[in-house]
Structure formats: structure tokens, C-alpha cells
ZADO-1210 file (C-alpha; in nm, 4 decimals, padded with zeros to 6 digits):
<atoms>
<atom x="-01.9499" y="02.3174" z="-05.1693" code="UNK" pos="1"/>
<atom x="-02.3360" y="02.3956" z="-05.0238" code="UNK" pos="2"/>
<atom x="-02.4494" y="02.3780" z="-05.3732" code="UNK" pos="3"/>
<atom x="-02.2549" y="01.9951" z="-05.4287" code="UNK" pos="4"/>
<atom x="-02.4386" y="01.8989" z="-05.1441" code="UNK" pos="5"/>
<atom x="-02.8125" y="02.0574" z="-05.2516" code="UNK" pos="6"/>
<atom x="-02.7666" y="01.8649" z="-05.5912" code="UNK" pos="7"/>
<atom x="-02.6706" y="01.5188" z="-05.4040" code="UNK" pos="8"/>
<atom x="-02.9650" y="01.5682" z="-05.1921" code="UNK" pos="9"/>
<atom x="-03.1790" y="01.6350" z="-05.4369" code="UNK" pos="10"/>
<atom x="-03.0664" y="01.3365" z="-05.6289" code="UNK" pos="11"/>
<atom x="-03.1041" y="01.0750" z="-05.3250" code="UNK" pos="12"/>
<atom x="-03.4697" y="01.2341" z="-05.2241" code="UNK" pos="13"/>
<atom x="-03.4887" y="01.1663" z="-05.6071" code="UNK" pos="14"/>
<atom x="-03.4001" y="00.8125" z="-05.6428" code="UNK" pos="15"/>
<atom x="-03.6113" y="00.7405" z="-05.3011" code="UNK" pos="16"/>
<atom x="-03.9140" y="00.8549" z="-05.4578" code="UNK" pos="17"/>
<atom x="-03.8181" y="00.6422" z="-05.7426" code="UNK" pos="18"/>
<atom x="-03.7200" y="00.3445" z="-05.6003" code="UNK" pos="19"/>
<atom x="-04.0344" y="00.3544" z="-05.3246" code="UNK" pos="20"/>
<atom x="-04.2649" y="00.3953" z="-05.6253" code="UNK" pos="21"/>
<atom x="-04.1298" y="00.1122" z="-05.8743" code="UNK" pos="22"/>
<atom x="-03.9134" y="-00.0857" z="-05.6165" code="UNK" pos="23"/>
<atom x="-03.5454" y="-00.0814" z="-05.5267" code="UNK" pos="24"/>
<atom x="-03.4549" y="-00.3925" z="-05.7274" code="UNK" pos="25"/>
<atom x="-03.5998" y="-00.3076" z="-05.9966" code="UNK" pos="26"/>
<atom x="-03.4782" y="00.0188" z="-06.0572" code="UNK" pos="27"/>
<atom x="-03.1183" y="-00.0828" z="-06.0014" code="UNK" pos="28"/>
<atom x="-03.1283" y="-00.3139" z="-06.3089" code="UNK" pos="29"/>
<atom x="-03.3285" y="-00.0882" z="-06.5234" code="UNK" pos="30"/>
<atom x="-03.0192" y="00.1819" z="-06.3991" code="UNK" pos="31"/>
<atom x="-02.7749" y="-00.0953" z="-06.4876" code="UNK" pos="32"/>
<atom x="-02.9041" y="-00.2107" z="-06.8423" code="UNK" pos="33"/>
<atom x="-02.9128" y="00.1442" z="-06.9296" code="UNK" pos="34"/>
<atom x="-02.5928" y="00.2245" z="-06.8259" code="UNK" pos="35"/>
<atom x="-02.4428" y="-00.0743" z="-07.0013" code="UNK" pos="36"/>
<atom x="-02.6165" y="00.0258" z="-07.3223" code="UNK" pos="37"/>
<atom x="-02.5001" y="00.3977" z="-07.2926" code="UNK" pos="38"/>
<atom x="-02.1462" y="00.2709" z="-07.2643" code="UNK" pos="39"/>
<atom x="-02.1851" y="00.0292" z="-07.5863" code="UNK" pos="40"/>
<atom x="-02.3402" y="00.3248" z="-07.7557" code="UNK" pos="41"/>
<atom x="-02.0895" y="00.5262" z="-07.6711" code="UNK" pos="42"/>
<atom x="-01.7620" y="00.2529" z="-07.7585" code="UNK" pos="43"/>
<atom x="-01.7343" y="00.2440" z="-07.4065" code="UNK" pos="44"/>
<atom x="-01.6343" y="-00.1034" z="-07.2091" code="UNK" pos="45"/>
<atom x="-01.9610" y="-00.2785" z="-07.1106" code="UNK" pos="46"/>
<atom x="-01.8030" y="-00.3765" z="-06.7798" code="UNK" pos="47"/>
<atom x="-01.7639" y="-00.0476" z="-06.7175" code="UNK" pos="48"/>
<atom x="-02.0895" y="-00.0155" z="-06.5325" code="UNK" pos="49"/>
<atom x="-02.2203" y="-00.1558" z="-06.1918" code="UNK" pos="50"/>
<atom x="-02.4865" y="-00.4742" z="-06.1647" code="UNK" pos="51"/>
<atom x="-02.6706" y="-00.5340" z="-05.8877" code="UNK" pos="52"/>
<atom x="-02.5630" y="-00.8076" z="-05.6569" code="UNK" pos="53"/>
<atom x="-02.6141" y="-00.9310" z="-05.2822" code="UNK" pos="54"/>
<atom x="-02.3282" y="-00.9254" z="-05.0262" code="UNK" pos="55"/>
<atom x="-02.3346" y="-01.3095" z="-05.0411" code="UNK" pos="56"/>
<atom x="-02.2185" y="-01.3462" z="-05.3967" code="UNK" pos="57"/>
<atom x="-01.9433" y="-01.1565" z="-05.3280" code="UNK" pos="58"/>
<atom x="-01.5648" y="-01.3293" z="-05.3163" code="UNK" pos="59"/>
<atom x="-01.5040" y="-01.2901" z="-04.8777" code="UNK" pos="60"/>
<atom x="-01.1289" y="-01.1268" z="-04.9873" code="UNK" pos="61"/>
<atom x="-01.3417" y="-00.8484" z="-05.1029" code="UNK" pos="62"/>
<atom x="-01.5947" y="-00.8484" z="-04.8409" code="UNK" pos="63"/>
<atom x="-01.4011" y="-00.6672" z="-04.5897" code="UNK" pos="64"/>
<atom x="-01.3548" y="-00.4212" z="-04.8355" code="UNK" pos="65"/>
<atom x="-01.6456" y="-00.3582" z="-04.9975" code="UNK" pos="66"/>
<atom x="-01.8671" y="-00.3568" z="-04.6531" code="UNK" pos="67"/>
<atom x="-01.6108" y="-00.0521" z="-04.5231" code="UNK" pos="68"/>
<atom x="-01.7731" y="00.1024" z="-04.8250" code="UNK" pos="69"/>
<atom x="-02.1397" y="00.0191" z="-04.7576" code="UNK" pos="70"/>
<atom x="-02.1137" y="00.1478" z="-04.4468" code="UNK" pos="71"/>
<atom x="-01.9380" y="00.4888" z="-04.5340" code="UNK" pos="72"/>
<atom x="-02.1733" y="00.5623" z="-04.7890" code="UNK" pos="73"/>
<atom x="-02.5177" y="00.4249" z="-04.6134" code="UNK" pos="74"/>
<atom x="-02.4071" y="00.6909" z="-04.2995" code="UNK" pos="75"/>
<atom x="-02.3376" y="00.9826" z="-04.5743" code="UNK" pos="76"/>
<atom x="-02.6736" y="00.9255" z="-04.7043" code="UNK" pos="77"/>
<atom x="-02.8230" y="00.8749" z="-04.3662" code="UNK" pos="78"/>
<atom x="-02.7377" y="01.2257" z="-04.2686" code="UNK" pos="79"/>
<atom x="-02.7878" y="01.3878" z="-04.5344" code="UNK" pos="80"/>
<atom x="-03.1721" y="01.2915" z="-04.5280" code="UNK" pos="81"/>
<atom x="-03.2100" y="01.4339" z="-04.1733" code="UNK" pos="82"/>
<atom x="-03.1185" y="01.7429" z="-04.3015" code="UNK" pos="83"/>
<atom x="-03.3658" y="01.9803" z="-04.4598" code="UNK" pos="84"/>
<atom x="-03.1349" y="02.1955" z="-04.7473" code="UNK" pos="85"/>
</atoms>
């Protein structure tokens, strides 16, 4: 399990340097076109990968929902860079 953890933290101290140095937005649709375009490639289903989209756009039956997510995962990552692995 430690060694899960070490390779998630090393991906989100990762894609912080990343997304400080080119910005957050833009990295998340770079991320998504490639994705998309990996899935094509690969006869997967286009809609099989995520787009980036504000909390606003979102239908409010799913709202509920998807913030209970956003929070869970925000306070995972929020821990896990206090913690020097």
C-alpha cells in the first residue's frame, strides 16, 4: 500500500509543477484532447474521457453529487501534500 501512495504523490507533486508552470486550464485540455485522441486511436469511445468544465455548467441533479466528490478528493490530495514520503 506505502508504495500506491509514493506513486500518487509523486504524480500530484507532478502535475503541480506542471500545472503552476503552464497553467491549470490549460493543461487540463491539453490532458483532455490527448486522452480523447488516445481513445480514437485506440477504437475506444471518444466520450470516454473527461473535459474540463466549471461547477456552473453542471445539471443541479448532479451537483449534489458531483461536489461530495470534489470535496473527497480535494481533502485526499490536501493531505497527502503535507506529508513528506
Amino acid at each position: 500500500m506505502e508504495k500506491v501512495k509514493s506513486r500518487f504523490h509523486r504524480e500530484v507533486l507532478e502535475v503541480k509543477g506542471l500545472g503552476e508552470r503552464m497553467g491549470y486550464g490549460s493543461m487540463m485540455n491539453v490532458a483532455c484532447v490527448l486522452w480523447r485522441q488516445m481513445l480514437v486511436e485506440s477504437g475506444g469511445p471518444e466520450s470516454g474521457a473527461f473535459i474540463p468544465a466549471a461547477v456552473y455548467e453542471l445539471k443541479k441533479r448532479d451537483l449534489v453529487k458531483v461536489e461530495k466528490e470534489i470535496k473527497r478528493v480535494d481533502k485526499m490530495i490536501q493531505e497527502l501534500l503535507k506529508v513528506d514520503l
